[in-house]
C-alpha positions as CSV (number, residue, x, y, z in Angstrom):
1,X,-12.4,6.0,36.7
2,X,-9.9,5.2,33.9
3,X,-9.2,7.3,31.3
4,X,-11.1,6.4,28.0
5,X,-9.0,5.8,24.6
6,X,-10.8,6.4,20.8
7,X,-8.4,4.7,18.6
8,X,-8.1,6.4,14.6
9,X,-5.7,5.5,11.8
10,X,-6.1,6.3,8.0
11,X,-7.1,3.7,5.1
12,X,-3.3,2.8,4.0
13,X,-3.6,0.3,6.9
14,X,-5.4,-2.3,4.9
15,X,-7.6,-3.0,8.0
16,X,-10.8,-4.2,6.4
17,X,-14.1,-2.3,7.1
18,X,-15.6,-5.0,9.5
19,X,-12.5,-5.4,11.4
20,X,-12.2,-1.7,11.8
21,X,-15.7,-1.3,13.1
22,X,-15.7,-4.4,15.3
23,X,-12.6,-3.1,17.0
24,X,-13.9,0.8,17.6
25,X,-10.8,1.8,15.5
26,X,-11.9,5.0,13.0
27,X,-10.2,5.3,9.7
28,X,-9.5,8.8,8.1
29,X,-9.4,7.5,4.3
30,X,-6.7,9.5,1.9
31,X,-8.2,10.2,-1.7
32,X,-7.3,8.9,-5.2
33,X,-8.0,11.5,-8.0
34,X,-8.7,10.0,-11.4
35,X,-9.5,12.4,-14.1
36,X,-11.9,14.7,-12.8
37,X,-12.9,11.9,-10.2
38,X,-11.9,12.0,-6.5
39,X,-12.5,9.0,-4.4
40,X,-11.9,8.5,-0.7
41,X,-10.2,5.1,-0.2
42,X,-12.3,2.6,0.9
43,X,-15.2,4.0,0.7
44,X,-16.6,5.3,-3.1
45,X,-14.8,2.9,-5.2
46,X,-14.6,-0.7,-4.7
47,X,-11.2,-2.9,-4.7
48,X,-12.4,-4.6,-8.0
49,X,-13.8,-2.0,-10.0
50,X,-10.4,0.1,-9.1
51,X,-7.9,-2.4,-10.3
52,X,-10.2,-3.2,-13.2
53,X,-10.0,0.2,-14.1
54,X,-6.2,0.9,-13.6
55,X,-5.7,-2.4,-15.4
56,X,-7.2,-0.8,-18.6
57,X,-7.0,3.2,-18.0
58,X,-5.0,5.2,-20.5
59,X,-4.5,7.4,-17.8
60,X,-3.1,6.9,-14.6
61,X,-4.6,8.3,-10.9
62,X,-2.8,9.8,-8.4
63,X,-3.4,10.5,-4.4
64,X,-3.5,13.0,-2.2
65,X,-3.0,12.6,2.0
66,X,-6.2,13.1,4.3
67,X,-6.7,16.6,4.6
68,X,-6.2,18.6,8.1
69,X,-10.1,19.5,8.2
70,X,-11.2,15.5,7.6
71,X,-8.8,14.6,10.8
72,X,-9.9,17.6,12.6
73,X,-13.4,15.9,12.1
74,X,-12.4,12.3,12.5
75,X,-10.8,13.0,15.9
76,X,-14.3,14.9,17.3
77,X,-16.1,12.1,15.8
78,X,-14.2,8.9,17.4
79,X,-13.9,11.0,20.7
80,X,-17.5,11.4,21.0
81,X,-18.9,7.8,19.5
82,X,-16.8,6.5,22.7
83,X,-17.2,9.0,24.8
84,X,-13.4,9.8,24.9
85,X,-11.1,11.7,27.3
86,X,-8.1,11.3,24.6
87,X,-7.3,10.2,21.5
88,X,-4.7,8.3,19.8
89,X,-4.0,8.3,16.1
90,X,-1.4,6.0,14.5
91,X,-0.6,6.7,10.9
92,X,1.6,5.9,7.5
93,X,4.9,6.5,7.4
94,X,5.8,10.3,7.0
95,X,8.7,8.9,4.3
96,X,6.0,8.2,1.4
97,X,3.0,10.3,2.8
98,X,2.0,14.0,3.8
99,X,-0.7,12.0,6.1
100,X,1.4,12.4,9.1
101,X,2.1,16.3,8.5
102,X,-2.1,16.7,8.5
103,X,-3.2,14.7,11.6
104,X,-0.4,17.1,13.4
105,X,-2.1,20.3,12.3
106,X,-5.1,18.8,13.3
107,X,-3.9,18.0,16.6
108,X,-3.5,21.3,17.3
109,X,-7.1,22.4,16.0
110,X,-8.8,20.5,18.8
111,X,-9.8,21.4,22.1
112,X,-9.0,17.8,23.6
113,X,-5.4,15.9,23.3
114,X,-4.5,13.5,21.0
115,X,-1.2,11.1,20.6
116,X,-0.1,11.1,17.2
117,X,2.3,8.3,15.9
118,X,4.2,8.7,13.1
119,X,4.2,4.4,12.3
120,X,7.0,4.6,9.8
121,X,4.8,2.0,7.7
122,X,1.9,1.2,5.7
123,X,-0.4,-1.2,4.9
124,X,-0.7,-4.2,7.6
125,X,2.3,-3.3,8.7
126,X,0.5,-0.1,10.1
127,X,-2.7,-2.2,10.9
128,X,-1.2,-4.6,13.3
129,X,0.4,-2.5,15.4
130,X,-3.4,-0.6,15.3
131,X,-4.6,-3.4,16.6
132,X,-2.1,-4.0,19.0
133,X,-3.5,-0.7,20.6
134,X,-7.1,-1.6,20.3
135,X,-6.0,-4.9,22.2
136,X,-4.4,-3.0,25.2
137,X,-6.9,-0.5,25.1
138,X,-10.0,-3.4,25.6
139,X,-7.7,-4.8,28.2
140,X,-8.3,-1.3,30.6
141,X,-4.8,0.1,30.0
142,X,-3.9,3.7,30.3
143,X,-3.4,6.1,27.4
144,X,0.6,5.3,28.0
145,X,0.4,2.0,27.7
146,X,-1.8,1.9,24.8
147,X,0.9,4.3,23.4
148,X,3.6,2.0,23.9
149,X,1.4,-1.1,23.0
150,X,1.4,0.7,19.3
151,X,5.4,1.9,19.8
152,X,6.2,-2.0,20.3
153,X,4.3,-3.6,17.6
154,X,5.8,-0.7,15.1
155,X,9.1,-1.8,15.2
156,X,8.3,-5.8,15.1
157,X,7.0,-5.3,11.6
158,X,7.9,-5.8,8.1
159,X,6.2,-5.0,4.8
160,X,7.7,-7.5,1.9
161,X,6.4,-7.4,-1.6
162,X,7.1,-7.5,-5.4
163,X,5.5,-5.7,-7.9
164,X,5.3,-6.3,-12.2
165,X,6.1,-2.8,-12.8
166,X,8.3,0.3,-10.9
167,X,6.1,2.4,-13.4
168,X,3.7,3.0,-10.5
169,X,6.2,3.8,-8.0
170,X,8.1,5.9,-10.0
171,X,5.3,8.3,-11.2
172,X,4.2,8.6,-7.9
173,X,7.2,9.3,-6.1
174,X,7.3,6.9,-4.1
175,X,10.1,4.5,-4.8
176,X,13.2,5.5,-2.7
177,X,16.3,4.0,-2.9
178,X,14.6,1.3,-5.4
179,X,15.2,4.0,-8.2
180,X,18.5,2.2,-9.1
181,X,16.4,-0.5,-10.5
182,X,14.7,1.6,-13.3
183,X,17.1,1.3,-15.3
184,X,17.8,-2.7,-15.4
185,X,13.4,-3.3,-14.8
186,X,13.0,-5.4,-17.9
187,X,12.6,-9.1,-16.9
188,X,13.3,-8.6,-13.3
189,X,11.0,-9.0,-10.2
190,X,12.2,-6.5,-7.4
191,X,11.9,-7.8,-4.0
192,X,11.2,-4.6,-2.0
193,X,10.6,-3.3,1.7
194,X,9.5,-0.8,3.9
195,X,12.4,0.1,5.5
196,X,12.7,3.1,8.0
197,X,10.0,4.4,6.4
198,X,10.3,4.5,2.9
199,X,10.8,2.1,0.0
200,X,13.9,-0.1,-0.1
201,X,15.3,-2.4,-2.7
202,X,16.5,-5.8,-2.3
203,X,17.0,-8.8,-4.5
204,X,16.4,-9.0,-8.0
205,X,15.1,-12.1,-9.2
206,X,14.0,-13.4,-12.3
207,X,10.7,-15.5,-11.4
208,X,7.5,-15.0,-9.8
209,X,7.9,-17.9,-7.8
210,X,11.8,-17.3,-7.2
211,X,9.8,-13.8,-5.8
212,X,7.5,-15.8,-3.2
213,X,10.3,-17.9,-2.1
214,X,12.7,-14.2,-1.8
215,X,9.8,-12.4,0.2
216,X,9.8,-15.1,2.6
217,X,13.4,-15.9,3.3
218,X,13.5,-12.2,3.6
219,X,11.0,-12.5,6.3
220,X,12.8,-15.1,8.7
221,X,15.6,-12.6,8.8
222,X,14.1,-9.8,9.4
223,X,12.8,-11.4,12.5
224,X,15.6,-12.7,13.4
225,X,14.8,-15.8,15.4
226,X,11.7,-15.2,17.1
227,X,9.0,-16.7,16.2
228,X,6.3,-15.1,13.3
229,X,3.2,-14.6,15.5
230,X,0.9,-12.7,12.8
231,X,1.0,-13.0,8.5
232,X,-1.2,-11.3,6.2
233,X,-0.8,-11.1,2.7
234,X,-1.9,-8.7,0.1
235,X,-2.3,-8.5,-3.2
236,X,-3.5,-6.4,-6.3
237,X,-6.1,-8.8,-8.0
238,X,-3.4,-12.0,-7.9
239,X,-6.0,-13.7,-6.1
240,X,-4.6,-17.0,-6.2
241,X,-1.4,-16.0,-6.0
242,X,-2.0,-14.8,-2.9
243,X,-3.3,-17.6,-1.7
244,X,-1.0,-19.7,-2.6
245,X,1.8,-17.3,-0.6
246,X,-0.7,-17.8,2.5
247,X,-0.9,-21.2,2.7
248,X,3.4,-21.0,2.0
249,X,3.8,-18.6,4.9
250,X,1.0,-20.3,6.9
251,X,3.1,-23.8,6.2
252,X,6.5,-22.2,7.2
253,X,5.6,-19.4,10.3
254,X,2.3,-21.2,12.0
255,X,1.1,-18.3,12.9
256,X,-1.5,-17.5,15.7
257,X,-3.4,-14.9,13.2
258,X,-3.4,-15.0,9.4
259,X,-5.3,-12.1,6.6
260,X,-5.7,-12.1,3.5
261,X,-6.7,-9.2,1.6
262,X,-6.5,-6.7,-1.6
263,X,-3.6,-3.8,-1.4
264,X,-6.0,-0.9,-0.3
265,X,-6.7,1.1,-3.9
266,X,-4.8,4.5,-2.7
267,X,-1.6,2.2,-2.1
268,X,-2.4,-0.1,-5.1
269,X,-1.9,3.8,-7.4
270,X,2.2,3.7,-6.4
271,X,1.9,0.1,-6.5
272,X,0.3,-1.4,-9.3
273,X,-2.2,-4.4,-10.7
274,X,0.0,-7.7,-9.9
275,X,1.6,-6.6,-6.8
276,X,2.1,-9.1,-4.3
277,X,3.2,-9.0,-0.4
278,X,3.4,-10.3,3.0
279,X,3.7,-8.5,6.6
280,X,4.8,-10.5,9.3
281,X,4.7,-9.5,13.2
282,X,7.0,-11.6,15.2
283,X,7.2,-11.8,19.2
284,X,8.8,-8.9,21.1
């Protein structure tokens, strides 16, 4: 009898509920304290009333990583809804989040073994590579090859984006090397990555549409010839900007799977109202 896989992640990987419970992957959410309000991600605030809020807040929330005792209870829980021998758990990069330092504690406060993947990125760019794992695991491979199934799609990823502010990052730590552009942010639209890790700074431009254009130039490179397979774009509350960067990247990639959705409101605290990105996957 094969060995049976529960999948978890946490909620920086932008994987909508639906999705997440259609594929039997569990999500550990992190928190965004506001005031004297704590809210786990994804769960007891919704996308629109979060940006509407941080749109119009004097005061700005912060966020704090999933705690050892919520993975602790997340692992026992996806290992018993499936009826688990093992489980692996894939999460944010351990450059802009203390998510990866809890799920390790937790691994060693179970009585049953569990994988843990430090992802080195967020947001789609963390939930494909989920996926990827939910894909080999449906197909009746072995823990290892569901392991490396996750491995391959981590490092065929890239998360592109510009934002109308580096206040957000910069308050919450989370900017990187992009903290060279704080002093020339007036009039400017960073084009910034996830690179290794953490935040990285690219081109400055001077449009929002010279942006769009950037973010997926930058994207054929980082691929590097092969061919975009998956695109999703994100987006906090530019609706119809990002669909219009969809249909662009749906135009100039045709790729087999496309999402659209809001940046997740934990990641849309460094990030900010008006942010704007892409994630592509391209072929191994």
């Amino acid at each position: 009898m094969s060995t049976r896989i529960a999948l978890v992640t946490d909620s920086t990987c932008n994987l909508p509920a639906d999705l997440a419970a259609e594929r039997h992957i569990y999500v550990a959410p992190l928190y965004i304290l506001w005031n004297n309000d704590s809210y786990r991600d994804g769960l007891d605030i919704t996308t629109e009333a979060f940006y509407t809020r941080l749109a119009t807040s004097d005061t700005l929330p912060t966020t704090s990583q999933v705690s050892v005792k919520d993975f602790v209870e997340m692992f026992q829980r996806a290992r018993e809804a499936e009826q688990a021998d093992e489980v692996i758990c894939a999460v944010v990069s351990s450059g802009i989040s203390g998510t990866y330092s809890s799920a390790l504690q937790a691994t060693t406060q179970v009585d049953f073994p569990v994988r843990l993947i430090d992802t080195l990125q967020v947001s789609w760019a963390l939930g494909f590579p989920v996926l990827a794992g939910a894909d080999a695991r449906d197909a009746g491979e072995d823990a290892d090859s569901i392991e490396q199934a996750i491995r391959s799609a981590m490092v065929r990823q890239r998360l592109i984006f510009t934002i109308d502010s580096l206040e957000y990052l910069h308050k919450g730590g989370r900017i990187g090397n992009a903290r060279r552009l704080l002093g020339s942010a007036l009039h400017i639209k960073p084009i910034l990555e996830l690179d290794d890790g953490i935040v990285s700074a690219g081109e400055n431009v001077r449009t929002r549409k010279r942006a769009v254009e950037q973010m997926l130039s930058v994207a054929v490179q980082r691929a590097q010839g092969s061919p975009i397979r998956r695109v999703a774009v994100i987006h906090g509350d530019v609706a119809d900007e990002a669909q219009r960067l969809l249909e662009q990247a749906q135009m100039r990639f045709q790729p087999e799977q496309i999402h659209l959705s809001y940046i997740t409101p934990v990641l849309g605290v460094h990030v900010g109202p008006g942010a704007l990105g892409v994630v592509v996957e391209w072929e191994n």
